[in-house]
C-alpha positions in Angstrom: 12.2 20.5 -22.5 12.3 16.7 -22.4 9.6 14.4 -21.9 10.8 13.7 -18.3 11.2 17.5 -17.1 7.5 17.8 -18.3 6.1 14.7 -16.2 8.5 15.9 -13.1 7.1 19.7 -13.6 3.3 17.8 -13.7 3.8 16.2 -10.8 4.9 19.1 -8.5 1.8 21.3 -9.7 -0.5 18.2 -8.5 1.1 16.9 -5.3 0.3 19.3 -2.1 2.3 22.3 -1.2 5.5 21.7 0.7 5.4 17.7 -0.5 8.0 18.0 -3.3 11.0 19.2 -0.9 10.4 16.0 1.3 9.9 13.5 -1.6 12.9 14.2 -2.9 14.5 13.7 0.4 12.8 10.7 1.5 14.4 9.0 -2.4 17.3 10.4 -0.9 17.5 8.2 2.0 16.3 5.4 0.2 19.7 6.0 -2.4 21.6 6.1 0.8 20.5 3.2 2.0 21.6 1.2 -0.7 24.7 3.0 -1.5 25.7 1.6 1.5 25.6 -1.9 0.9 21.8 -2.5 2.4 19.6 -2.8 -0.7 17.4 -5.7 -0.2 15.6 -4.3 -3.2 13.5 -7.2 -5.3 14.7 -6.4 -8.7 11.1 -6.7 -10.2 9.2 -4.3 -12.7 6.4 -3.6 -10.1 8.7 -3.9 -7.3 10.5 -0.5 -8.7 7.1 1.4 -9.2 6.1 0.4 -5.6 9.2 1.5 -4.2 10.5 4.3 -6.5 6.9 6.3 -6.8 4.5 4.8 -4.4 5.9 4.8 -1.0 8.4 8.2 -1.2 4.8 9.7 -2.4 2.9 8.4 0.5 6.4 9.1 3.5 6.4 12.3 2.2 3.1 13.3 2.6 2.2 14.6 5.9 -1.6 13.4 5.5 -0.2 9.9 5.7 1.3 9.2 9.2 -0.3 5.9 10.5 0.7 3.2 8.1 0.3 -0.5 7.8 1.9 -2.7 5.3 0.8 -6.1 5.1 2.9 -8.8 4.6 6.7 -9.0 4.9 10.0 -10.8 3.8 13.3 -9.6 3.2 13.0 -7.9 0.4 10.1 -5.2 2.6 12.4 -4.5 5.4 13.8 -1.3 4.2 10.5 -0.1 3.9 10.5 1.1 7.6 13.4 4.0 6.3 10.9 5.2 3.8 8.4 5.4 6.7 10.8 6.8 9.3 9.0 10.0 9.8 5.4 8.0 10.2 4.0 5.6 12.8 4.7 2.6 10.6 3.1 -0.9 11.3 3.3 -4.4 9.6 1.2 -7.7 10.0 2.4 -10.8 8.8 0.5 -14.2 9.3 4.3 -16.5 9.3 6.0 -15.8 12.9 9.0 -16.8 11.4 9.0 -13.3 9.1 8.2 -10.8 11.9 12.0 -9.9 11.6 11.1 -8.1 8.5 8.9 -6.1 10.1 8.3 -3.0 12.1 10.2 -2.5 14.5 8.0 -2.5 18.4 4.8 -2.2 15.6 4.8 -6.0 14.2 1.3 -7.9 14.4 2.3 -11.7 13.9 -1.1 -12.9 12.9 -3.5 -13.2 9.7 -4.6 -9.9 8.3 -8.0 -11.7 8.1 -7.6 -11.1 12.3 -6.7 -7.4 12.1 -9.7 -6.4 14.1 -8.2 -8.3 17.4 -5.5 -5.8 17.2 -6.3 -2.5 16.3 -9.2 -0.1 16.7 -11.4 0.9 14.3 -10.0 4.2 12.0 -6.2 3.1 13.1 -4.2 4.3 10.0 -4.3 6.6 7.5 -2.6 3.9 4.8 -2.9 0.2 4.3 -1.0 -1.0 1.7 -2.0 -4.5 0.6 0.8 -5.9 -2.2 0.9 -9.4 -3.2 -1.4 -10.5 -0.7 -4.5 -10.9 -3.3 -4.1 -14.1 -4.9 -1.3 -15.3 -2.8 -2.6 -16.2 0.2 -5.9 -13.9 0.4 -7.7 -16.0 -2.5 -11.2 -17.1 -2.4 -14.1 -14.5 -2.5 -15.0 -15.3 0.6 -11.8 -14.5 2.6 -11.2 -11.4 0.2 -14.4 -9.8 1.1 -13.4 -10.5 5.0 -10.2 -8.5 4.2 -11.7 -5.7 2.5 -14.2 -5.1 5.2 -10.9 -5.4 7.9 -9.5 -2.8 5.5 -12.6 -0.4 5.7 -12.4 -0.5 9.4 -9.0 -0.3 10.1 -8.5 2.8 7.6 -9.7 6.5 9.1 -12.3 8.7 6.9 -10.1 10.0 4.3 -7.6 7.2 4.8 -6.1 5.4 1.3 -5.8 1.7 0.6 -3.4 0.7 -2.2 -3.6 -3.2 -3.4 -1.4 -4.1 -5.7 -2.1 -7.8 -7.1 -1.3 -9.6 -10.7 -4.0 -9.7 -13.4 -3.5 -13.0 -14.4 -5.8 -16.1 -15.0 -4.2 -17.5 -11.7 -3.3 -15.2 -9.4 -6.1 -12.0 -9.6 -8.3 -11.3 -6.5 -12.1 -12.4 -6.5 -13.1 -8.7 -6.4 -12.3 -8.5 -10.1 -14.9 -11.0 -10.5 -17.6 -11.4 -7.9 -19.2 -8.0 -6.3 -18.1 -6.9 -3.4 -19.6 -4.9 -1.3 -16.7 -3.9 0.9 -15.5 -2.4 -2.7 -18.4 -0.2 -3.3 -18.1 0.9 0.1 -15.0 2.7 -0.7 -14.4 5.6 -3.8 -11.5 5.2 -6.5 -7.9 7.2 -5.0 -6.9 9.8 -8.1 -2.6 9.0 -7.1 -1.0 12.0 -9.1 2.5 10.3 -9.6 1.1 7.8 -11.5 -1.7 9.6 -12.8 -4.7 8.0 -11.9 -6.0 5.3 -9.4 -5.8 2.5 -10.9 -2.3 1.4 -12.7 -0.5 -1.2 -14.9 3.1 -2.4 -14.3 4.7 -2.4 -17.5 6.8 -4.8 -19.1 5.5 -6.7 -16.0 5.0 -10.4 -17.0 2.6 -11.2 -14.1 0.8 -7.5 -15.1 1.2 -6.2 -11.5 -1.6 -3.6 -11.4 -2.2 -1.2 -8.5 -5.0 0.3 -7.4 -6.2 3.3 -5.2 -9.2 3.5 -3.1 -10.0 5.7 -0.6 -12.6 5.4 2.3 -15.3 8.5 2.5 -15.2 10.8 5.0 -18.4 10.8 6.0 -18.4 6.8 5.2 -21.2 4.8 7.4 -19.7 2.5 9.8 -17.9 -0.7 9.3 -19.0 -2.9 12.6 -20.2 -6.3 10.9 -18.1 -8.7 8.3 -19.7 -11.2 6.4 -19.8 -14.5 7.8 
């Protein structure tokens, strides 16, 4: 048996009952999709992992049906597809982007603002990629986001940031304490074995991780000032 037909076999023992069938028909409409001439696919090394393992995991699992994505640009528009059987959001802070975005479910505004829009425990996944470090940067504004992130998400909901390890580019979080951070418990993500990942042959060192907010988690009402 080959390496591969090992990991695959792995993988169906870990993910819930029922989840395989509709993984592999969620990649299927994502092949589709591009067979027919509509890949706006970033040909990245992180880019694949995000969209090859990460979201057909999350679509297909029926835990996961009020999602936000945060940030978008051509290359995320597809992503509503992968989402089709959820409730699937975006925000975006640049108006002139919002046609990337969800369809009917697009906030135009600064994630920083989420609170104005939604109510507290709104989705069950908020995926944050590329938004630490470009554009979310200083401790200050990242601790804002994480505590937007802890009230938006329901008990039991999973946040995935994905950000670049570099000198330049890695959030504040890695450095500074947060207590937004300790508020929320590390997400084991079976298809990639753990909750916290590194892109490889990545340049930038694109790492994911997986958090999850308690279920019985104390209430988020204040953000720091």
């Amino acid at each position: 048996m080959s390496v591969k037909s090992s990991a695959k076999q792995i993988v169906r023992r870990l993910l819930p009952e029922g989840i395989t069938e509709t993984l592999r028909d969620v990649r299927y409409q994502v092949k589709t999709i591009r067979l027919a001439g509509l890949d706006f696919r970033l040909e990245t090394p992180n880019r694949r992992v995000l969209e090859d393992s990460i979201l057909p995991a999350f679509a297909a699992d029926p835990r996961y049906r009020r999602v936000l994505f945060v940030g978008c640009r051509w290359y995320t528009k597809i992503y509503a597809a992968i989402f089709r059987r959820s409730e699937y959001w975006t925000i975006e802070i640049d108006p002139a982007q919002a046609k990337f975005g969800a369809q009917n479910r697009h906030i135009a505004d600064s994630y920083l603002n989420l609170s104005r829009h939604v109510e507290p425990g709104a989705f069950d996944l908020i995926i944050l990629n590329g938004v630490f470090g470009w554009g979310i940067d200083s401790p200050a504004e990242t601790e804002i986001a994480l505590y937007e992130t802890l009230r938006a998400l329901n008990p039991g909901g999973v946040a995935v940031f994905g950000y670049n390890d570099t000198e330049d580019n890695h959030p504040s979080f890695l450095d500074v304490p947060s207590q937004a951070i300790a508020m929320l418990e590390p997400f084991h993500f079976a298809p990639l074995g753990g909750s916290h990942y590194v892109t490889l042959d990545d340049p930038g060192r694109h790492t994911f991780e997986f958090f999850r907010k308690p279920i019985e988690a104390r209430p988020v009402d204040d953000q720091p000032g």
